[in-house]
C-alpha positions in Angstrom: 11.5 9.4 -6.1 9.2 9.3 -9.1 5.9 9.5 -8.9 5.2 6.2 -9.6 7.0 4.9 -6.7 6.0 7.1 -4.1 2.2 5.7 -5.2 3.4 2.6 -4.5 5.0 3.1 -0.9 2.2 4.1 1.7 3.1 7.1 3.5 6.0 8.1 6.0 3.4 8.0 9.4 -0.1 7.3 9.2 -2.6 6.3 11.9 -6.0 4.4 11.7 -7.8 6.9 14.0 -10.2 9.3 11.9 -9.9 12.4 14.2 -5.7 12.0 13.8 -4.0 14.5 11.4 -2.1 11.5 9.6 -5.1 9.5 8.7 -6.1 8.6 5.3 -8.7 6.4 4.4 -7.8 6.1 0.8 -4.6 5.0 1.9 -6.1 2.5 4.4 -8.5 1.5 2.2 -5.5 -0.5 -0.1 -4.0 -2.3 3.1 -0.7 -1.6 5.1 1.5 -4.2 6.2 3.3 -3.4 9.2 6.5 -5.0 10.0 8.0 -4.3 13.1 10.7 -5.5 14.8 11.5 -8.5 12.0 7.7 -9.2 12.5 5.1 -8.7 10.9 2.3 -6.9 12.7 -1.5 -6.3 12.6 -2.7 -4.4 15.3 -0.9 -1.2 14.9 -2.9 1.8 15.5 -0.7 4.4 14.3 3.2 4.9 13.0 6.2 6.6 11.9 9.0 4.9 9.6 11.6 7.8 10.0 11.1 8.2 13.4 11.2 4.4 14.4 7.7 3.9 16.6 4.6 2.1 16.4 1.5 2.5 18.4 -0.7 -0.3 19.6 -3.3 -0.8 21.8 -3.1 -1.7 25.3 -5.1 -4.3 26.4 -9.2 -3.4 26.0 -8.3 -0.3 27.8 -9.9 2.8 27.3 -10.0 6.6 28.1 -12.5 8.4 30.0 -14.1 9.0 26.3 -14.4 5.8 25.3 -11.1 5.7 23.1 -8.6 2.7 23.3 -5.1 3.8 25.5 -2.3 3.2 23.1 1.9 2.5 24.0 4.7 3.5 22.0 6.8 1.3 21.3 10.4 2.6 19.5 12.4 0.2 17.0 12.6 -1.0 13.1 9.5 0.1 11.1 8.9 -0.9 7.5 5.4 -0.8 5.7 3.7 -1.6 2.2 0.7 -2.2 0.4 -1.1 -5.1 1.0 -2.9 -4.7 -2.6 0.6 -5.0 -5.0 1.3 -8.7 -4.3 3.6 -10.9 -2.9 7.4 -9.0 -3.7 5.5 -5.2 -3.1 8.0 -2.0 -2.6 9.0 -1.5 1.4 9.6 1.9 2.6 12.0 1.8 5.1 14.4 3.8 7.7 17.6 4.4 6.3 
């Protein structure tokens, strides 16, 4: 991949929780769209394109520390940035 291009795919996994080791808020900042499943998703809290998962929210659930519970749920991930228009590069599973 040239450089380039891997600026213009977001990255493999990456979550929206700041005290998670795959959260960038640069990254976040531009906008990832989610599409999971042949849909196209915005409450995703964290997820992996190679591996196949996403993690969402369940319900207004939380943890004895305030944090929401999340599910993981396995199947076809694909994401891009929100910011490059309407035909954007997807990264995908192969």
């Amino acid at each position: 991949m040239s450089e380039e291009s891997t600026q213009d795919t977001p990255p493999d996994h990456l979550s929206v929780n700041p005290r998670s080791p795959h959260f960038d808020g640069e990254k976040l900042q531009r906008g990832v769209g989610i599409r999971f499943k042949d849909r196209v998703r915005t409450d995703i809290e964290e997820y992996c394109v190679s591996e196949g998962w996403v993690r969402v929210q369940a319900g207004k659930t939380v943890d004895r520390k305030g944090n929401p519970l999340t599910i993981k749920l396995n199947g076809p991930v694909e994401a891009w940035y929100e910011d490059l228009g309407d035909n954007p590069p997807v990264i995908k599973a192969d």
